[in-house]
KOLVO-355850 format. One line per 8 residues: their letters; for each residue x, y, z of N, C-alpha, C, O. Coordinates in pm, whole numbers, plus 50000, padded with zeros to 5 digits. Each point is the difference from the previous one (the first is absolute). Layout:
% residues N
a) X Y Z X Y Z X Y Z X Y Z; ...
This chain:
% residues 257
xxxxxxxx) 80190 40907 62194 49995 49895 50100 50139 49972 50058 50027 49996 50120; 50054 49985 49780 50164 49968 50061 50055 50089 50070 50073 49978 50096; 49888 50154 49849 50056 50130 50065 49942 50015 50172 50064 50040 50098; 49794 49913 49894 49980 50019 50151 50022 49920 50063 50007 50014 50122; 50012 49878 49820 50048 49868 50075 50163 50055 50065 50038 49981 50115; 50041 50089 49775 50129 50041 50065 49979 50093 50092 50062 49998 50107; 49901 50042 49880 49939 50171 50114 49973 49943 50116 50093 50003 50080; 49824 49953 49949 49964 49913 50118 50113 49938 50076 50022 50021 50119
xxxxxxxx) 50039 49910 49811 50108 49904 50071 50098 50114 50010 50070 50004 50102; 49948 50111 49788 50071 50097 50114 49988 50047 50126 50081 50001 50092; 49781 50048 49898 49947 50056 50123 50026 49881 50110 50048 50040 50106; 49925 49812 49885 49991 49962 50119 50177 49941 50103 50040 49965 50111; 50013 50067 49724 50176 49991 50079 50044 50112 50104 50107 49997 50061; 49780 50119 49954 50016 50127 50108 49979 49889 50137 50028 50041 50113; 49938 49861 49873 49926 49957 50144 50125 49885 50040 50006 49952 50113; 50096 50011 49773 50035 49870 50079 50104 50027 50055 50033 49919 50087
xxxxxxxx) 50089 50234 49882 50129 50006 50132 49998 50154 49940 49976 50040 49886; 50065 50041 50252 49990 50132 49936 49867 50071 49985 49972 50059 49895; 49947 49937 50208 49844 50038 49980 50009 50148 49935 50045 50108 50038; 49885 49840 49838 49968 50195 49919 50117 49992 49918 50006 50108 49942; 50100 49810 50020 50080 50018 49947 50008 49894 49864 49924 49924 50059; 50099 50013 49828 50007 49908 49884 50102 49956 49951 50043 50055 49898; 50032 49825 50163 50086 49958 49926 50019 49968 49868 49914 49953 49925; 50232 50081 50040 49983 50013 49871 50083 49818 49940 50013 49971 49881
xxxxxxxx) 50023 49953 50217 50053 49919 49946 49985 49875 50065 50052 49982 50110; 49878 49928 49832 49965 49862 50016 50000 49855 49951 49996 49982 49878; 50010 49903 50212 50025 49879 49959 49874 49982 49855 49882 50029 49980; 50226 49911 49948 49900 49964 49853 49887 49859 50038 49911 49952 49930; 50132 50014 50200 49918 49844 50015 49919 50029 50086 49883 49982 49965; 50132 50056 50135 49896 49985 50102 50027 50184 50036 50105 50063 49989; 49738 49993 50062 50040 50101 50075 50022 50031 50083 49925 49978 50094; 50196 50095 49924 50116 50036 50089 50109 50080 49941 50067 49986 49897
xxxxxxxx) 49931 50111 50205 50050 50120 49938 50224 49880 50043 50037 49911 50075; 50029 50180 49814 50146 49936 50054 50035 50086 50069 49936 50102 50023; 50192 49863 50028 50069 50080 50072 50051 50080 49969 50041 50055 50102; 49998 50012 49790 50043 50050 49939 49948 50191 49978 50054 50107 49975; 49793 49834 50057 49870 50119 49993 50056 50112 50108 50103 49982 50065; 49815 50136 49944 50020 50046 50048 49936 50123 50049 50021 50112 49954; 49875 49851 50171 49868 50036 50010 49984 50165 50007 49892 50054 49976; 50222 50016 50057 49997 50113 50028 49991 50131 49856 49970 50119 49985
xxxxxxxx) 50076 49767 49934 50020 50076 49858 49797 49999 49932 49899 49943 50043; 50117 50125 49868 49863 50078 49990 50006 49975 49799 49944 50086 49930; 50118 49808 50013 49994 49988 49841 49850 49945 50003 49927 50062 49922; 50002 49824 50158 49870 49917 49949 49913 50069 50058 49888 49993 49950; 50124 50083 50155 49901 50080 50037 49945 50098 49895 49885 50000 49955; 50245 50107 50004 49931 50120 49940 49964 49938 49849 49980 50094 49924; 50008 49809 50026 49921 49960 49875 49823 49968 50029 49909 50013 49918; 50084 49956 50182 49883 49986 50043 49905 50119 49975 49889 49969 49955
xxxxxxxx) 50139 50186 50071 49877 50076 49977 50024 50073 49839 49937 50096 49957; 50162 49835 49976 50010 49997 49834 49916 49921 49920 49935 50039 49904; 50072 49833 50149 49885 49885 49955 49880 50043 50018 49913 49965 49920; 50059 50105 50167 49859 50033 50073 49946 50088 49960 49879 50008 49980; 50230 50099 49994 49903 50142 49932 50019 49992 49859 49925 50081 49944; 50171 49829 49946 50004 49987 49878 49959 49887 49951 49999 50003 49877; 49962 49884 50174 49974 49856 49965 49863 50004 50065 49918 49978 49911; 50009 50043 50225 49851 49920 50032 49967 50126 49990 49889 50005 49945
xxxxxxxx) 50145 50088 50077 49901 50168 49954 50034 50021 49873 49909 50022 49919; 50183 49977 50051 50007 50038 49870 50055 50189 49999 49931 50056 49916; 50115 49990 50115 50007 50158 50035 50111 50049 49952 50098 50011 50074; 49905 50028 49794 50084 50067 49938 50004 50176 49963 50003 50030 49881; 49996 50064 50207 50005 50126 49991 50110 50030 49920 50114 49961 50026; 49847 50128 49850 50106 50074 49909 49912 50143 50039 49894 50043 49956; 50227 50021 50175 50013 50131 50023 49985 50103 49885 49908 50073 49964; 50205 49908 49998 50067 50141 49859 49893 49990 49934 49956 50113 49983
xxxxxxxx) 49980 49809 49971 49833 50000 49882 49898 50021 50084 49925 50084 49951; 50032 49872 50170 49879 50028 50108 49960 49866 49964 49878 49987 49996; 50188 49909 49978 49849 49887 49950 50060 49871 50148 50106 50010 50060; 49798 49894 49960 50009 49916 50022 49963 49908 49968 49883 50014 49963; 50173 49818 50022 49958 49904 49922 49987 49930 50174 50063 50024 50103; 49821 49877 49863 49903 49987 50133 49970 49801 49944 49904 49985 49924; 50147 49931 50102 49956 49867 49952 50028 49869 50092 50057 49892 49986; 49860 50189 50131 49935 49876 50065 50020 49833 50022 49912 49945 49934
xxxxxxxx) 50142 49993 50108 49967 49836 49947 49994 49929 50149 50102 49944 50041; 49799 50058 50027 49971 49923 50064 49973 49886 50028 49942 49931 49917; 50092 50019 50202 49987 49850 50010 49889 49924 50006 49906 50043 50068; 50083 49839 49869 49842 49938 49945 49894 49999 50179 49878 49996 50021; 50227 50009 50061 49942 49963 50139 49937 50157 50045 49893 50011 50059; 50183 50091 49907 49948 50154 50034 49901 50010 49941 49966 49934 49902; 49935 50212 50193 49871 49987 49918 50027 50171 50046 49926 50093 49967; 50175 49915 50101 49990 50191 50012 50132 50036 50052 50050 49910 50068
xxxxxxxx) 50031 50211 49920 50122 50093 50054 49990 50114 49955 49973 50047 49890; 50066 50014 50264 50002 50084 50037 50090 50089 50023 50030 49996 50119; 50062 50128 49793 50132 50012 50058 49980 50162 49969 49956 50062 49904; 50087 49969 50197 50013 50153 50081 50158 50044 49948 50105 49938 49988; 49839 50252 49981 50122 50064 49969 50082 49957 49920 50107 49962 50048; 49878 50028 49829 50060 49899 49882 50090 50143 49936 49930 50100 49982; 50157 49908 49998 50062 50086 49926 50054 50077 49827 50116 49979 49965; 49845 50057 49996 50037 50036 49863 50012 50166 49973 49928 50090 49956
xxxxxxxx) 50197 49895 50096 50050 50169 50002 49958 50068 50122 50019 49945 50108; 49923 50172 49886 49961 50047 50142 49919 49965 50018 49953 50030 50109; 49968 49884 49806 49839 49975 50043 50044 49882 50091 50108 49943 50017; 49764 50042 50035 49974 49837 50096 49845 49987 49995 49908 50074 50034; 50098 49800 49908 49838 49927 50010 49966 49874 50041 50051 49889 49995; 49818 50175 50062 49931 49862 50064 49947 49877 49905 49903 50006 49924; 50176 49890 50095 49933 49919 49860 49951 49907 50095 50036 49985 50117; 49797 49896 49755 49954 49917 50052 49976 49903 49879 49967 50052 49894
xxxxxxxx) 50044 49853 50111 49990 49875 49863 49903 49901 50107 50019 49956 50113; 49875 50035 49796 49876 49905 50069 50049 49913 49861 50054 50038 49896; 49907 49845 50145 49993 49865 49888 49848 49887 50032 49933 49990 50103; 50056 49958 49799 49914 49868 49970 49993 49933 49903 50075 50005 49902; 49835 49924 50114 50025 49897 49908 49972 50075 49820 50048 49971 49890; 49858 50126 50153 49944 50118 49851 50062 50145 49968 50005 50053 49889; 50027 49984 50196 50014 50110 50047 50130 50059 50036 50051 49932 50089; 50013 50156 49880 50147 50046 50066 49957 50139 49984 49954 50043 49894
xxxxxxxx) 50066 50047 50242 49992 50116 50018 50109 50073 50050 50076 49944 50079; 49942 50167 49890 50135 50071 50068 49971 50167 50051 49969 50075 49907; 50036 49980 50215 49995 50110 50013 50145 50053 50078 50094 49951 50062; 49851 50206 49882 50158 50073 50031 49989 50137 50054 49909 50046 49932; 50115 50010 50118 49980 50178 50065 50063 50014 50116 50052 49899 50048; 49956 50213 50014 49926 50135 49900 50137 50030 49888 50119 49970 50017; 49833 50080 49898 50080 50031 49899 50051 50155 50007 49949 50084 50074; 50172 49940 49827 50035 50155 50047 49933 50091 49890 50029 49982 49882
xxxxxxxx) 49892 50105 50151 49965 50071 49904 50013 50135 49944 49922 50063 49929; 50168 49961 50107 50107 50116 49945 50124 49915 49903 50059 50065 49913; 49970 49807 50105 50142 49951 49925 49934 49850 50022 50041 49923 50086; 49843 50046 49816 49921 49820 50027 50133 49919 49880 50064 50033 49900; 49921 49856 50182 50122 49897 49907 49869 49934 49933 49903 50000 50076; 50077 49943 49794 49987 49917 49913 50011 49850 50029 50106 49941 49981; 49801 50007 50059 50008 49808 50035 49976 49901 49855 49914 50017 49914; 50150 49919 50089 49997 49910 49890 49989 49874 50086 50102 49960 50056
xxxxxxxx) 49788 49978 49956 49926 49881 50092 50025 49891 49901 49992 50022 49879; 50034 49879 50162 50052 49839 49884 49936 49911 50101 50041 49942 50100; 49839 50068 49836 49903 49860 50069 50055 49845 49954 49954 49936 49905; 50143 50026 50174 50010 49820 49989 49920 49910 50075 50003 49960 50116; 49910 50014 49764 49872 49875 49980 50069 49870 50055 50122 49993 49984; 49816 49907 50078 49992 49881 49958 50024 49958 49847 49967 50072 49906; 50092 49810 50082 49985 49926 49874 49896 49991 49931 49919 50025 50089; 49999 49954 49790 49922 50014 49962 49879 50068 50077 49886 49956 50015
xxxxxxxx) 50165 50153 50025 49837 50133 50006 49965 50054 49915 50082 49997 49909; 49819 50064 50067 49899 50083 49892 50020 50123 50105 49967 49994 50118; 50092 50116 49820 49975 50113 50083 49857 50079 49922 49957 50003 49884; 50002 50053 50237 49832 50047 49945 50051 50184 50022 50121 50025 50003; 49807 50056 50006 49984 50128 49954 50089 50068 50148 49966 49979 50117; 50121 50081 49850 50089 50073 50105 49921 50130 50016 49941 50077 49923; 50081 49916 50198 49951 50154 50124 50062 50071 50034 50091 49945 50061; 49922 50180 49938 50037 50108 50074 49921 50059 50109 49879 49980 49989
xxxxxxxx) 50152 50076 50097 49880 50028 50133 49890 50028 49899 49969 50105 49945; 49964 49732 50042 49875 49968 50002 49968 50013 49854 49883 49973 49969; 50185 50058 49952 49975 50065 49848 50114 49905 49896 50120 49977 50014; 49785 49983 49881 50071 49955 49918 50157 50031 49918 50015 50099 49929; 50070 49820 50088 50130 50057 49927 50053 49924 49908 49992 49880 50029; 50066 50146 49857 50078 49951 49898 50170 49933 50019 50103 50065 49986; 49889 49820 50041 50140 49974 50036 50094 50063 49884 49986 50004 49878; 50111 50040 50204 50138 50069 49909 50025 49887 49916 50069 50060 49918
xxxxxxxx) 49929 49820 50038 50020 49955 49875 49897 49860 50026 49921 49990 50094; 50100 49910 49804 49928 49873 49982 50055 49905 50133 50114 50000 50048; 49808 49949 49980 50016 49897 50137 50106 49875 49905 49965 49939 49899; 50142 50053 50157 50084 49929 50019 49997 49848 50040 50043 49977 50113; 49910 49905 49807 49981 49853 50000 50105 49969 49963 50060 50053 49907; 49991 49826 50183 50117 49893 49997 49922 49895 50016 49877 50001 50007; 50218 49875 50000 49961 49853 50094 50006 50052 50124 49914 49959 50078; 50156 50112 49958 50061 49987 50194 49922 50104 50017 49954 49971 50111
xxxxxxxx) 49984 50155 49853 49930 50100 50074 49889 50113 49920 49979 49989 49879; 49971 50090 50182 49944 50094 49906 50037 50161 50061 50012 49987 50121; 50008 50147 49844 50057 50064 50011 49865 50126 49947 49936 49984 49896; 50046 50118 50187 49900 50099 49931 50064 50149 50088 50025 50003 50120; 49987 50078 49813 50071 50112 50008 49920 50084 50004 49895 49992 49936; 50144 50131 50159 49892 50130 50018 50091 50102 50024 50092 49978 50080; 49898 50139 49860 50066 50136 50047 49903 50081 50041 49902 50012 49928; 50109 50081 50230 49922 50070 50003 50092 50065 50061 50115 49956 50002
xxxxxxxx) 49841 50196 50079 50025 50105 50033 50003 49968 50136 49892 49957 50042; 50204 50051 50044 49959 50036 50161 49983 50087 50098 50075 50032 50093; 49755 50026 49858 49990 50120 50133 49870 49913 50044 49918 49918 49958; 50137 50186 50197 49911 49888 50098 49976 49873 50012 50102 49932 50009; 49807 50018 49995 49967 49850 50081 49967 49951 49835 49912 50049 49928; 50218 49804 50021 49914 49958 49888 49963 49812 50014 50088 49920 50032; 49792 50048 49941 49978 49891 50017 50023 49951 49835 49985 50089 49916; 50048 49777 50036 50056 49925 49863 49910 49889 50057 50019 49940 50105
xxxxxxxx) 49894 50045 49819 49968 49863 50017 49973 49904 49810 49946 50027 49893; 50144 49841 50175 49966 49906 49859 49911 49873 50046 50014 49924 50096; 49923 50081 49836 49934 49860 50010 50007 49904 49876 50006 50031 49881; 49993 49827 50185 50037 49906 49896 49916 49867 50012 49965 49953 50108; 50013 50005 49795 49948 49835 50017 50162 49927 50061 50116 50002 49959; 49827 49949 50133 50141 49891 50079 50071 49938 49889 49957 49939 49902; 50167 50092 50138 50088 49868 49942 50036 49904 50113 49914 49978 50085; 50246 49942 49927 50049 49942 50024 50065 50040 50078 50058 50106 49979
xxxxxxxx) 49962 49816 50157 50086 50070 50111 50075 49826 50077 49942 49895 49971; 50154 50102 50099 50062 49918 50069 50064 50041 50100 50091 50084 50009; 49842 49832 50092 50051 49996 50142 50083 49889 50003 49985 49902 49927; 50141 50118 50190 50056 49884 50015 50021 49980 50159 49992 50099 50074; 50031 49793 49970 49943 49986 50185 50191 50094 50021 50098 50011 49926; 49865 50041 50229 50118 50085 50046 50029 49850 50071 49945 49898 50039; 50213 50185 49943 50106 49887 50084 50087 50061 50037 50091 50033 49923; 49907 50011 50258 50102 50079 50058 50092 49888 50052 49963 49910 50075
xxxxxxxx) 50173 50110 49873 50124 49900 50053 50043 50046 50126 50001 50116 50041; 50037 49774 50020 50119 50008 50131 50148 50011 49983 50061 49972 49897; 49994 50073 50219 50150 49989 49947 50041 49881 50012 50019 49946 50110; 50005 49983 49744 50083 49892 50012 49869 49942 49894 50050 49913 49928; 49854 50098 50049 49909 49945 49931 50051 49981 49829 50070 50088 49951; 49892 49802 49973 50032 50005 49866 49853 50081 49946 49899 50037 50060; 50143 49971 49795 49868 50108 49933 49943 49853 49992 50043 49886 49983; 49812 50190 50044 49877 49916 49993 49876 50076 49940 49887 49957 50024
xxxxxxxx) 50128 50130 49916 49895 50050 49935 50016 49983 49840 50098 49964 49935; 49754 50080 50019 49998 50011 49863 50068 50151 49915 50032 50110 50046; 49970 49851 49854 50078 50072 49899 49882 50040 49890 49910 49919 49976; 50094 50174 49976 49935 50029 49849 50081 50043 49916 50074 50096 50019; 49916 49829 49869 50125 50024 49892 49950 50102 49867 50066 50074 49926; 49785 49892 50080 49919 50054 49887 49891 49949 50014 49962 49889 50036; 49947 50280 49903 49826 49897 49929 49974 50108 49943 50044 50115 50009; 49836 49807 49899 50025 50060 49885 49842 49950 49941 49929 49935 50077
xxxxxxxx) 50042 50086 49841 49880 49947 49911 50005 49972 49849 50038 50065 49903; 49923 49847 50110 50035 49920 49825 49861 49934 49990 49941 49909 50059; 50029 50189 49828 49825 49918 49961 49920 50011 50097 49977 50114 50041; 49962 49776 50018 49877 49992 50099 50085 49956 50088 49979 49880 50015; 50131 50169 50071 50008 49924 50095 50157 50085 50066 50088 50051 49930; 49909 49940 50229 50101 50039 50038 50122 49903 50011 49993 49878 50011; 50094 50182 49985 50171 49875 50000 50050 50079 50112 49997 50123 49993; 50058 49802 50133 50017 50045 50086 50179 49936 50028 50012 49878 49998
xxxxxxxx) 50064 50172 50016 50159 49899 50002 50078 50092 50167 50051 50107 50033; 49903 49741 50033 50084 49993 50119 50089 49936 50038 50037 49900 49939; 50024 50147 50180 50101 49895 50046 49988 49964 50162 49949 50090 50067; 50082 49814 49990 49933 50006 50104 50122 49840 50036 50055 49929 49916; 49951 50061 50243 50043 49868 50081 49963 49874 49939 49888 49951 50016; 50198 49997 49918 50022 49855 49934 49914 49871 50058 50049 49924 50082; 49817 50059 49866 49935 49905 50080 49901 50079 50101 49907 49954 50066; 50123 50132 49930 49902 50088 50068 49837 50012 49934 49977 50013 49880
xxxxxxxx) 49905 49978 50242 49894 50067 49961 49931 50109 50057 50011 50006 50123; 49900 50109 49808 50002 50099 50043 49837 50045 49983 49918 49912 49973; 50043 50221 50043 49884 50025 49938 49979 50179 49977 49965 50079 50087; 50069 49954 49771 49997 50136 49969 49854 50011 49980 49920 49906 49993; 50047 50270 49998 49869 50033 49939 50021 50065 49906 50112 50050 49991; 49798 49972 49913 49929 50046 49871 49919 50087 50012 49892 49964 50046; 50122 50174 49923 49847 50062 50010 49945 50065 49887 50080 50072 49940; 49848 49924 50031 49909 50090 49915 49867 50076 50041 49981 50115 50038
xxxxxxxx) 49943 49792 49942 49847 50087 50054 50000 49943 50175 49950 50063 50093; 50100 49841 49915 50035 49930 50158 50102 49943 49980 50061 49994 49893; 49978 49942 50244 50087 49905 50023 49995 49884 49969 49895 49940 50021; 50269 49961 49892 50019 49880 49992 50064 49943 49997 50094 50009 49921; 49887 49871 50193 50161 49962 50063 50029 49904 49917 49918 49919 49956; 50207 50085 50016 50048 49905 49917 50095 49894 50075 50104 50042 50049; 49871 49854 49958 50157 49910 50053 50098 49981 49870 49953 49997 49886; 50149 49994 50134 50097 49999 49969 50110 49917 50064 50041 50025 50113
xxxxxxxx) 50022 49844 49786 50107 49899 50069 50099 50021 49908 49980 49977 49881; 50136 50067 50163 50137 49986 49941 50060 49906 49997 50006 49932 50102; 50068 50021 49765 50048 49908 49942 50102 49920 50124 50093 50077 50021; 49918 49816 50052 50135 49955 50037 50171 49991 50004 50081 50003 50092; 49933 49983 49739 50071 50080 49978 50044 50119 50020 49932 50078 49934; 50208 50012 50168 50022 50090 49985 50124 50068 49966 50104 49936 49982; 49892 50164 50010 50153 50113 49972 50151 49896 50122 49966 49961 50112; 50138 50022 49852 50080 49898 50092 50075 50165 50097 50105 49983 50062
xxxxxxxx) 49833 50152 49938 50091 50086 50041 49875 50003 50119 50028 49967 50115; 49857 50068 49854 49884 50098 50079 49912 49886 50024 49937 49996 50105; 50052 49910 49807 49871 49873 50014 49877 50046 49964 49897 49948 50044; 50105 50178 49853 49892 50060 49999 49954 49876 49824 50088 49930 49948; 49757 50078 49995 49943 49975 49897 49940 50087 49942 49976 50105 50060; 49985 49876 49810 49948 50111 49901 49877 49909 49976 50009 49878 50008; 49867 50189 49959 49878 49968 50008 49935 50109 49895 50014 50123 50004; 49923 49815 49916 49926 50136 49886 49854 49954 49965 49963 49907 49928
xxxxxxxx) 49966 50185 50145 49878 49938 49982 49875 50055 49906 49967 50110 50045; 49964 49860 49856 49906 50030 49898 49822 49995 50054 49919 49907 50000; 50068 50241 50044 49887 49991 50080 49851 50033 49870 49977 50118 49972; 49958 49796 49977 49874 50027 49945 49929 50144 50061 49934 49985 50103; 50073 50115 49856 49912 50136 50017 49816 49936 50014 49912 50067 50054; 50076 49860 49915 49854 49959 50012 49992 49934 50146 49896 50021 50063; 50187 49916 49987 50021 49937 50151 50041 50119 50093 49982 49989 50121; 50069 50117 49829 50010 50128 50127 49851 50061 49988 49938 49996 49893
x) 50002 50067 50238 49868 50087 50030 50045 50094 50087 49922 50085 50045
């Protein structure tokens, strides 16, 4: 969540001086790039398709072995991507990640079949999911080890072979997902959005720890089998630097649907 929350606000500093370009240096209070920046230089830009192909795709090609590690983490709001000519050595593949609320699917091809690389797929679940019986085009498969339970996520692993067209599909009983409302700033605007610090599950119930505008009220969602909006009022009290509050909230699992 934090990570795309930063990603985003990278991407949208291409738009405020320097179109296509990312400053790399800005007021700590309000946004506004200083003077100091210097739009022509290219440091905040070229991190951008690093985050993107190693952080929300997940795309780790190890050439010298043929394998690739493939782990996905899409945003609770995506429900599909699409990304063309993906690279891992000489190969290039067409990848597609469908999502829902049960379901996470991933396809990949064409594969090389004179010199096929090895995929190692890392399905990241929602928070408390039940992953149910993993697929290979259409056929039952044995995840490469035991599905992986935390508080914060669930984790199910697949190695297969890549020739030709391969579809991975996992299915899961829903866990826990959080939306938080978008907040695109102006130049000169103070932060006014929410923060997620952590969540987690303890017993029957989610703990959710935000931070958010001092006195501020808001309204995040919850999802599991549907949507649920939650309001949310931050303490009055705030930070004497940012004015921001910390808020930690203990959600009953029997009150989410």
């Amino acid at each position: 969540m934090a990570g795309y929350q930063a990603l985003t606000q990278l991407v949208q500093s291409g738009f405020t001086q320097g179109l296509g370009r990312n400053l790399e240096v800005f007021s700590g209070t309000v946004y506004e790039p200083l003077t100091t920046a210097v739009p022509q230089q290219f440091f905040g830009t070229s991190l951008i398709p690093t985050v993107v192909a190693r952080g929300l795709l997940g795309w780790r090609p190890d050439v010298p072995h043929k394998q690739i590690e493939f782990a996905p983490q899409l945003p609770t709001e995506w429900d599909r991507l699409v990304v063309h000519k993906v690279p891992a050595g000489a190969n290039r593949y067409e990848v597609e990640i469908r999502k829902s609320r049960g379901s996470l699917s991933v396809i990949l091809g064409p594969g090389n079949l004179s010199q096929p690389d090895t995929l190692v797929f890392r399905a990241h679940l929602p928070l408390g999911s039940v992953p149910g019986e993993v697929k290979v085009n259409g056929s039952a498969a044995l995840p490469s080890d035991a599905p992986r339970r935390t508080a914060r996520d669930v984790e199910v692993a697949v190695k297969t072979v890549l020739i030709g067209r391969v579809e991975i599909t996992v299915p899961f009983e829903p866990g826990y997902e959080i939306s938080l409302p978008a907040r695109v700033p102006s130049r000169g605007d103070r932060s006014r959005g929410i923060r997620m610090l952590d969540q987690r599950l303890e017993g029957d119930a989610l703990v959710l720890t935000l931070e958010g505008p001092a006195g501020a009220t808001d309204t995040i969602s919850v999802f599991h089998r549907e949507r649920n909006p939650l309001p949310v009022s931050f303490p009055a009290a705030g930070d004497p630097v940012d004015n921001y509050s910390r808020l930690t909230l203990r959600l009953p699992l029997s009150n989410l649907h």
